[in-house]
C-alpha positions in Angstrom: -110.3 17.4 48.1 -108.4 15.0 50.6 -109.9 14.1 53.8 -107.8 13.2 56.5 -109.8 10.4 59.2 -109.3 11.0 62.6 -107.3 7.8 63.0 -104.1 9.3 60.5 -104.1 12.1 62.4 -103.7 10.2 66.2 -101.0 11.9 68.0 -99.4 8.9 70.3 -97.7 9.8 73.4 -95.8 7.8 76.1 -94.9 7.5 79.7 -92.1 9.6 80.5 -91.8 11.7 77.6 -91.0 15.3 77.9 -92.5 18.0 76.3 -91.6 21.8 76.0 -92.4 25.5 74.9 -90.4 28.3 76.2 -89.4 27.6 79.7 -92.5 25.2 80.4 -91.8 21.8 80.5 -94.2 19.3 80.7 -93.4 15.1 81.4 -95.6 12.0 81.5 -95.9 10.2 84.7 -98.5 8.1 84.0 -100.7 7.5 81.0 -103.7 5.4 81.5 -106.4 4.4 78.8 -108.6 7.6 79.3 -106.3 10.1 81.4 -102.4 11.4 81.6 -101.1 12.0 85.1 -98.5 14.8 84.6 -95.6 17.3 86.0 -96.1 21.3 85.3 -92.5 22.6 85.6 -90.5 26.1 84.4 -87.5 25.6 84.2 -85.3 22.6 85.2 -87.4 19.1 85.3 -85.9 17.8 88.7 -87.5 21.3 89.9 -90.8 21.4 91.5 -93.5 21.2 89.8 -97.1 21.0 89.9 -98.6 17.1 89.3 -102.1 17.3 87.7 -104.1 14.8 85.6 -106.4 15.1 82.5 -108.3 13.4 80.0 -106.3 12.2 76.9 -108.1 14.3 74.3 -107.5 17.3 76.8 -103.8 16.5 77.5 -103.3 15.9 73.7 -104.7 19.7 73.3 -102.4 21.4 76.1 -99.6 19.6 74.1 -101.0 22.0 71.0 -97.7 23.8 70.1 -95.5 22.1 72.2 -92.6 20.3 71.3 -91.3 17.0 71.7 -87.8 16.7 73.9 -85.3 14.0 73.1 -84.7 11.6 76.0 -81.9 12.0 78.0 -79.1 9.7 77.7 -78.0 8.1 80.9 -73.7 8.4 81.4 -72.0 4.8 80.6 -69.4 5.6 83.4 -72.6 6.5 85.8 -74.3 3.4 85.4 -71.1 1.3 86.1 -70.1 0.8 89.8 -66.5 -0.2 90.9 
């Protein structure tokens, strides 16, 4: 019988990330050592929200389910100015 250790199975997260089940999306807005400052929204992420903050471990369970969104791309013609 395999035993995983605790450190293989180490989810990592990141600032800004976005994270989503249904019509609840969830994004980073700051990740510290211990804690994750985050935005509660349904819907659209520019929406409100509500801004809580948790410890890691607790965050990481809330994520349970959840999945990972991939970043948005920023448009090339946005970003260039005439």
């Amino acid at each position: 019988m395999m035993h995983l250790w605790p450190s293989l199975c180490a989810m990592r997260i990141y600032q800004d990330e976005v994270y989503q089940k249904g019509e609840k999306s969830i994004r980073i807005i700051r990740l510290d050592r211990y804690e994750v400052e985050f935005k509660t929204t349904l819907g659209d992420l520019k929406g409100e929200g509500t801004i809580a903050t948790l410890a890691k471990k607790e965050f990481c369970r809330l994520l349970k389910g959840m999945t990972l969104r991939a970043p948005l791309k920023k448009d090339a013609s946005a970003s260039e100015t005439p």
